[in-house]
N, C-alpha and C positions, 0 to 999 in steps of 0.2 A: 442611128443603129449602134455609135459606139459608147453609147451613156452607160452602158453597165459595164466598160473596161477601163474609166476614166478616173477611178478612185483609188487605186492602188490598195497592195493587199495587204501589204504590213502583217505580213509574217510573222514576223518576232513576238509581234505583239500579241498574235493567234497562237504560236505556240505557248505563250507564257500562260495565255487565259486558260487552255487545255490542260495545261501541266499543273496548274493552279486546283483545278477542278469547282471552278467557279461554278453554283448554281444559277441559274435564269430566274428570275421575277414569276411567281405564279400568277397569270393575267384571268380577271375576269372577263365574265364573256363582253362585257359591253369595253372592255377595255382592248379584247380580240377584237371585237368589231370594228372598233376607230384604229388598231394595227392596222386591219383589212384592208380599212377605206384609203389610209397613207400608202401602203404598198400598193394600192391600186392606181391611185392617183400618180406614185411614181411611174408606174406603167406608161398610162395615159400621158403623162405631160408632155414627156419626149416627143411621141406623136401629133400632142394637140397644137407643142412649140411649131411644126410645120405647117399648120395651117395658116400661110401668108395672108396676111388680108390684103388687097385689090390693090391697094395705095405701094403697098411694097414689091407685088410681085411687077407693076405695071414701068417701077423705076427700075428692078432687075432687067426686066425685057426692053428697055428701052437702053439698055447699055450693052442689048446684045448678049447676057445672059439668061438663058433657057433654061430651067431645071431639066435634064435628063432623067425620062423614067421611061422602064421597060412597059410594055404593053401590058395591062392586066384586063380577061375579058371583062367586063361589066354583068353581065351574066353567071359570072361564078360562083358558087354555092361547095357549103360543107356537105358532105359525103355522108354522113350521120350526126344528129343534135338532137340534145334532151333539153329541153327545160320542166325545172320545178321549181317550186315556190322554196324559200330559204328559210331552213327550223332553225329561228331564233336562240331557242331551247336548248338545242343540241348540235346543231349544226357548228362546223368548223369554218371559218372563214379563211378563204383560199384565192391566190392568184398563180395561175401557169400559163405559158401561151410560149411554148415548145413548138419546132418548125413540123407544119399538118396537124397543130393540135391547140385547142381556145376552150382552157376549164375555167372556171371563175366561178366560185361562191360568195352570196352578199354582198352580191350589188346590185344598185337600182336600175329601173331601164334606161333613166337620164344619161345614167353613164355609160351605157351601152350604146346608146344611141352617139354620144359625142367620141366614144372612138370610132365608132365605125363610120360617121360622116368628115373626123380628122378634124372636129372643131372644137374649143375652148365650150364647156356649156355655156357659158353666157354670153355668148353668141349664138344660141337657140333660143327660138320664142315660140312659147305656144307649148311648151311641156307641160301635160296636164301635173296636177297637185301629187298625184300618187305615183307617180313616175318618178320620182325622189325619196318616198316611204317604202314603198313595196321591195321588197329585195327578192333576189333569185338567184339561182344555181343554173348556170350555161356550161353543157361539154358539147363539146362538137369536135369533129375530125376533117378534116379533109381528105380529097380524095388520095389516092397514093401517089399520085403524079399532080404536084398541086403547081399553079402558074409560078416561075421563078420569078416574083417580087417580092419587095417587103407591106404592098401596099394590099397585095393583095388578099389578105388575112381579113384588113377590112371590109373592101366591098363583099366578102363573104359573109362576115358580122352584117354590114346592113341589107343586103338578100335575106339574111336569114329573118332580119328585124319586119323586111317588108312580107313573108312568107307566115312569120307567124303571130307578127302584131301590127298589121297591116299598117307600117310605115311608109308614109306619103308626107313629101315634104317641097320645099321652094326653093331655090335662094333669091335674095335681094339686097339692095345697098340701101344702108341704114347712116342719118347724121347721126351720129354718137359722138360722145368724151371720148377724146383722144390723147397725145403725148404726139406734139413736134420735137423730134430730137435736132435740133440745131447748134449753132458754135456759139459759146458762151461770151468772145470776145470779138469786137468787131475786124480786129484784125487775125480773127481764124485760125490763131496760135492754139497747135493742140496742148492737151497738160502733158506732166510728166508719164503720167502711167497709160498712155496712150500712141503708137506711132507706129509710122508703114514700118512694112515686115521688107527685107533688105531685098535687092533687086534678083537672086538667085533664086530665094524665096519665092517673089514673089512670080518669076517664071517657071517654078516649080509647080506650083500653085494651080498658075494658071495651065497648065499641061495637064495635072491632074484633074479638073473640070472638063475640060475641053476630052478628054479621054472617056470620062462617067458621060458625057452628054452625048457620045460615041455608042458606047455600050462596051466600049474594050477595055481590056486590063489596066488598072489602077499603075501607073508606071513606079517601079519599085521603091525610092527615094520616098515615097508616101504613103509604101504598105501600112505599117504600124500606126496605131492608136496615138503611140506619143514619139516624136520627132524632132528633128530641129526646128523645121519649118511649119509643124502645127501639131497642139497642145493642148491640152484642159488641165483644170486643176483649182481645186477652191478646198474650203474650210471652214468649217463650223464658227459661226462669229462673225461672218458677213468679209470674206475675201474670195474672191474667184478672180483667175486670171487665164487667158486663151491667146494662143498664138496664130495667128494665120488665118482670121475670120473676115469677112465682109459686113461692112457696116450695116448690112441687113439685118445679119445672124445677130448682133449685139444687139439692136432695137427689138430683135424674136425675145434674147437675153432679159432683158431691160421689159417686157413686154409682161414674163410671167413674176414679175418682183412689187410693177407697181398699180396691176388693177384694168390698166386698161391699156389697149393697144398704143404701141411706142412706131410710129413712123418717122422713117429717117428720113428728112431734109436737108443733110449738111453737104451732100453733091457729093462727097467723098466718094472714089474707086478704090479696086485695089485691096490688100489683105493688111491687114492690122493685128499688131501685139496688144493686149490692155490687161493692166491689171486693177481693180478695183476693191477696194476695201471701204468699211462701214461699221456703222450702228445699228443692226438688225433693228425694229419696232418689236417690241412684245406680241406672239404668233405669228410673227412673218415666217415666210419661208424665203431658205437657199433658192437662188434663181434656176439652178439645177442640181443633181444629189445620184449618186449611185444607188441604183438596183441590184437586189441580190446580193449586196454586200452582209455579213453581220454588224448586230446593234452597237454606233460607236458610242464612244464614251461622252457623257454628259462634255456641252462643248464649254470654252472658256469663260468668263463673265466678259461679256460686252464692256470696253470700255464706254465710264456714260461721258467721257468729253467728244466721242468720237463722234463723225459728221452721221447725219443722216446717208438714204442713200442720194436724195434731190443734191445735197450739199456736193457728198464726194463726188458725183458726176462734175461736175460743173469744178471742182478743184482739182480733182484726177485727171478728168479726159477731156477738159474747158470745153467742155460740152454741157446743154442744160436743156428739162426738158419743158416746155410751153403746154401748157392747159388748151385744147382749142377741140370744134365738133371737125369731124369729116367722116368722109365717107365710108363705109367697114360693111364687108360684104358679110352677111349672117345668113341662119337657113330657121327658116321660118313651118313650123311642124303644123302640116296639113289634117293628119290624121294618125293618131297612135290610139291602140288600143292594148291591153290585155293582154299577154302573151297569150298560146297555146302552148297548155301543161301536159307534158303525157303521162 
């Protein structure tokens, strides 16, 4: 929830652009379109990042960590929704999703479907062909009194999905390509850019969990976005670095960078500093990127001695990750059809 406070505003630099009276890029439409799809997918990610798969959430709960989530009914539904097919033509491509409120122009129902089930699309099977072609326009409101979660925006999305494109669906565990995250040395020496978060921290830390898994107030020392004790922060050119995460959260990290789910094996507890730097590949994406921010500035040339990112892990955080199948829970689509257009 806090991905769109994590990139900092840089002012200065906004005021100059204003002052400057710099014009914007005239975009074609198919060039709006693939804007659409990237700020949509920013949307999506954050969300999709939480969709733990079996293997990680199973080593969470066997250390006694529980995600805390408030009640959301399963039943809940928007209060009013439109859908209509999206004019190519004319049509503006658009994302908002304001709290009691999910507008979205030009998008496919694939991608509807994978927020609102909180999974990574390729982790869905069974997505007929046109469910990736066909685009749409979703407004829908909720009711005035809508359940206090953040989860629960989606089961409203997938009510609405089973309501008017009669989505039926499974889950099951699948062998797939995976990433074992383990210690790169056999003597389990972390790298430089990696190491526990100090013992105040990390009681901090752990007060803060144990409070969210509560349902009580966030104890103050860890109101804020950015802190002593936990952080975000990255850069165009392949550097991110985070304070005060569980070595889950870095394999979720680690999970949207290299293709396929990253499960962590290295037994490790506890909160961790890391920072990481690399050689992006030509069309990779940042592991994570701010929302809602304006367009920054072309990023710096990559250097090309720099390590990959397989290399820096294993030289940064002597950690490395292993090719291997296991198990990964997906949802398998029983039935989609069509929306209903009004």
């Amino acid at each position: 929830m806090s991905v769109t406070g994590v990139g900092g505003a840089d002012v200065k630099a906004r005021i100059d652009a204003i002052l400057s009276n710099r014009i914007g890029l005239r975009l074609t439409l198919w060039k709006r379109l693939a804007l659409a799809t990237a700020a949509v997918t920013a949307f999506v990610g954050p969300l999709a990042a939480g969709a733990i798969n079996r293997a990680t959430l199973s080593a969470e709960q066997s250390q006694g960590v529980t995600p805390g989530q408030p009640f959301v009914d399963p039943e809940a539904r928007f209060e009013v929704v439109s859908i209509k097919r999206f004019d190519t033509s004319s049509g503006t491509p658009r994302a908002s999703m304001t709290p009691g409120r999910f507008d979205i122009a030009g998008a496919s129902l694939s991608l509807l479907v994978g927020q609102a089930l909180v999974t990574p699309v390729d982790r869905i099977f069974g997505l007929p062909d046109w469910a990736n072609t066909e685009l749409y326009t979703v407004t829908a409101k909720a009711p005035d009194d809508p359940p206090p979660a953040a989860l629960a925006l989606n089961v409203m999305l997938a009510n609405l999905l089973k309501d008017r494109a009669n989505l039926a669906t499974h889950r099951e565990t699948r062998q797939l390509p995976v990433y074992d995250l383990v210690f790169a040395r056999t003597d389990k020496r972390l790298g430089p850019g990696l190491k526990p978060d100090s013992p105040e921290c990390q009681a901090a830390l752990t007060a803060r969990l144990e409070a969210v898994q509560r349902g009580g107030p966030v104890p103050p020392p860890l109101v804020g976005v950015n802190d002593a004790c936990s952080s975000m922060r990255f850069n165009p050119g392949g550097m991110v670095g985070f304070n005060g995460v569980p070595m889950s959260r870095i394999a979720q990290l680690l999970t949207q960078s290299v293709g396929r789910p990253v499960i962590d094996k290295t037994g490790l507890t506890g909160y961790f500093d890391f920072t990481l730097q690399w050689t992006p590949q030509p069309g990779s994406e940042m592991p994570i990127r701010p929302a809602g921010e304006p367009p920054a500035p072309p990023p710096p040339a990559a250097d090309p001695d720099g390590p990959n990112l397989f290399t820096a892990i294993q030289e940064q955080l002597g950690l490395k990750l292993e090719s291997a199948r296991g198990p990964v829970e997906v949802i398998v689509i029983d039935r989609l059809e069509k929306p209903t257009l009004d």
